[in-house]
KOLVEXSE-466345 format. One record per residue (C-alpha): z, y, x. Coordinates in steps of 0.25 Angstrom, whole numbers, padded with zeros to 4 digits, always signed. Each point is the difference from the previous one (the first is absolute). Example, Ala and Ser with C-alpha at 12.3 -4.5 7.8 and 13.67 -1.06 7.14 Angstrom:
2
+0031-0018+0049
-0002+0014+0006
This chain:
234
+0034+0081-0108
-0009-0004+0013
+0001-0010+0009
-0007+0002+0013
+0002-0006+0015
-0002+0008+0014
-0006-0006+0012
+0008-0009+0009
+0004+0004+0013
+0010-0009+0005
-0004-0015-0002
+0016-0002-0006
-0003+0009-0014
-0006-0002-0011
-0002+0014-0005
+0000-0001-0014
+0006+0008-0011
+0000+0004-0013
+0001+0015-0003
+0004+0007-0014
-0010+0011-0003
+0013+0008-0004
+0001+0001+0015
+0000+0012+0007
-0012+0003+0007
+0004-0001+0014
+0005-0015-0002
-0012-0002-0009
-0009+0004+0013
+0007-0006+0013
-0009-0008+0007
-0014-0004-0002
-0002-0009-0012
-0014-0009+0000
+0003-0007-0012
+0005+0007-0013
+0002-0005-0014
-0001+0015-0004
+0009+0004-0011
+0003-0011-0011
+0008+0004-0013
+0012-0011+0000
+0011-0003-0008
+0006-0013+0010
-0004-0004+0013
+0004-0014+0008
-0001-0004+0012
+0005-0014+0007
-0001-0005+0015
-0001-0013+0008
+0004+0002+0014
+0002-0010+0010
+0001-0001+0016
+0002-0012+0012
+0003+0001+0014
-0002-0011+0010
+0005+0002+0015
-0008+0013+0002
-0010-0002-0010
+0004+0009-0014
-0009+0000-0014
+0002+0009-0013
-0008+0000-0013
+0002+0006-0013
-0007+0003-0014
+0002+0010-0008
-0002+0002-0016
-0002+0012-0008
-0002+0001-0016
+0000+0012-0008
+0004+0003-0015
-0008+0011-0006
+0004+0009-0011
-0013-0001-0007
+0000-0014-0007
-0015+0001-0001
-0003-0002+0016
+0004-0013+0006
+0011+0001+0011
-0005-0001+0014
+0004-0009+0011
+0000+0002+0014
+0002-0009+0013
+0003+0000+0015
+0004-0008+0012
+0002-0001+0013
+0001-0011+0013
+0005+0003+0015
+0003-0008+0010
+0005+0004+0016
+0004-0008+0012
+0008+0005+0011
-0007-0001+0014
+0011-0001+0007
+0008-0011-0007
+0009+0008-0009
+0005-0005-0014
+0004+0009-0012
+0012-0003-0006
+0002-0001-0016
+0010+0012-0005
+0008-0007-0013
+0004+0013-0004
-0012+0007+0000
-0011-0012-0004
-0010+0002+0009
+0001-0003+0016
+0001+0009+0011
-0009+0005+0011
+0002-0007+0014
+0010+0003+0010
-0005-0002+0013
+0006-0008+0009
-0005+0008+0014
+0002+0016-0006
-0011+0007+0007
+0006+0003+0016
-0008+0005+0010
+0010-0005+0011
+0002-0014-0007
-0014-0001-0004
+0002-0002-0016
-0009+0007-0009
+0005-0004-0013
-0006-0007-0010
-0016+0001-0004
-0004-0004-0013
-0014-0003-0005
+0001+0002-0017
-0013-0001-0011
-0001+0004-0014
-0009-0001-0012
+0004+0006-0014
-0008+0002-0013
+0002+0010-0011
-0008-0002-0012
+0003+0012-0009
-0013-0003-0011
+0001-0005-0013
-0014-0002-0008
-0007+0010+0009
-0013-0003-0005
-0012+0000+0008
-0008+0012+0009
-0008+0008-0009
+0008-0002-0014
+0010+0009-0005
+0014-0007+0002
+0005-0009-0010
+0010+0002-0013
+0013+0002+0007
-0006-0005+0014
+0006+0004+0015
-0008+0005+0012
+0011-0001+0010
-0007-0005+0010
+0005-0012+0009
+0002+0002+0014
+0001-0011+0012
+0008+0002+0011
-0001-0007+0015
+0009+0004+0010
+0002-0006+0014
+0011+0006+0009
+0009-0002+0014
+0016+0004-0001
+0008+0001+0012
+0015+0000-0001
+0004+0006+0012
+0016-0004-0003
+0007-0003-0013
-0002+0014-0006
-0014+0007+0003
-0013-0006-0006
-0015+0005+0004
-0008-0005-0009
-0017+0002+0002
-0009-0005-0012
-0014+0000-0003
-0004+0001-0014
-0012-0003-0010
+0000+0005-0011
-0011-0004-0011
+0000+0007-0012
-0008-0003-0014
-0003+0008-0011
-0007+0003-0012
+0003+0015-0003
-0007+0011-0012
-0003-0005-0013
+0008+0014-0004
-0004-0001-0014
+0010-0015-0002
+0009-0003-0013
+0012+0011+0000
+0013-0009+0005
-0009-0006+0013
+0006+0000+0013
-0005+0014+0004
+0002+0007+0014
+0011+0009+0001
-0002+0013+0002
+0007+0000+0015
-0009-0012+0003
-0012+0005+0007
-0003-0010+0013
-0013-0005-0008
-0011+0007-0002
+0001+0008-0014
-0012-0004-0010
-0001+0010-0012
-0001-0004-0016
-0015-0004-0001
-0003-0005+0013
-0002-0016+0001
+0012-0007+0008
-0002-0004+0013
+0006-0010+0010
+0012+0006+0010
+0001-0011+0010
+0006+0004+0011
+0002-0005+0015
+0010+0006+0008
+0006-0003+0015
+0015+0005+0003
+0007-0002+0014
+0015+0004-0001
+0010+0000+0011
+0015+0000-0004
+0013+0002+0006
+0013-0005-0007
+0016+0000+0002
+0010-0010-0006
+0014+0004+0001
């Protein structure tokens, strides 16, 4: 199995995901992964969440951490371990609140109380939201230079902030336009590791190749994303 993470393009998801490497290829290859354990040979996998989230008048916070730990068949490699999290936070321009859902957990987005009308003059509700997240898939990466450690991980860890603006024209339609930057770190190569190392899978090509013999290299990656989103709730 492999457990790898997509860009975030909305400032509400956290974009990761673990896939099995008994995947078809199409579902092994949607979206552009950045960070990527590559395929690890496991016999258990666990994974444990904390989530939590406030709102205050129109003032609205989320944050969550993530845990991964990985079981491998081979008793001779120790089992890695992986961690992510995330924090957010948005406040409603225009004085909108958003209400708590008990049956779903989680709160709902603002309905505003002038729905955009050009003969009454309302224009909705506008929303400012940020985001940070950070996904570290490495475990005993080593160093540039050197071959990767007995039973190491190169999945590289990747940092996300994401600014954005959501209008809520009426109690159904969202835009949501976001900024993102994207920082990516890597220590790729270092093809000739222990067999049973996190290696890339074969679908897995956003990172430059290196060929068995070359000395590995640093990936680090800086990348800038704008994403415009339209969105109905029915």
């Amino acid at each position: 199995m492999s457990i790898s993470a997509v860009p975030e393009l909305t400032v509400d998801s956290s974009g990761y995901f673990a896939q099995s490497a008994a995947n078809s290829v199409a579902s092994i290859t949607s979206g552009a992964k950045l960070v990527n354990t590559g395929n690890i040979d496991a016999a258990h996998v666990y994974q444990w969440a904390l989530e939590s989230a406030v709102a205050w008048n129109s003032a609205y916070a989320q944050g969550g951490y993530y845990g991964y730990t990985i079981d491998r068949r081979s008793g001779a490699l120790p089992n890695p371990d992986f961690s992510g999290w995330y924090a957010q936070a948005a406040w409603v321009l225009t004085g909108e609140s958003r209400a708590y859902n008990p049956s779903t957990g989680a709160f709902g987005s603002p309905k505003p109380s002038k729905p955009f009308n050009l003969e009454s003059g309302g224009w909705g509700a506008w929303e400012l939201a940020a985001r940070y997240s950070d996904l570290d898939l490495n475990y005993n990466q080593g160093t540039v230079g050197s071959a990767t450690p007995s039973g190491g991980v190169r999945g590289g860890e990747q940092k996300i902030w994401t600014v954005g603006i959501n209008w809520y024209p009426n109690s159904v339609i969202k835009f949501a336009f976001d900024y993102e930057l994207i920082d990516i770190g890597r220590i790729i190569g270092g093809a000739t590791a222990v067999a049973g190392a996190g290696t890339p899978p074969a679908t897995f090509t956003v990172y430059p190749q290196i060929s068995a013999g070359q000395a590995n290299t640093s990936a680090d990656q800086t990348i800038n994303a704008v994403a415009i989103r339209a969105q109905i709730s029915l």
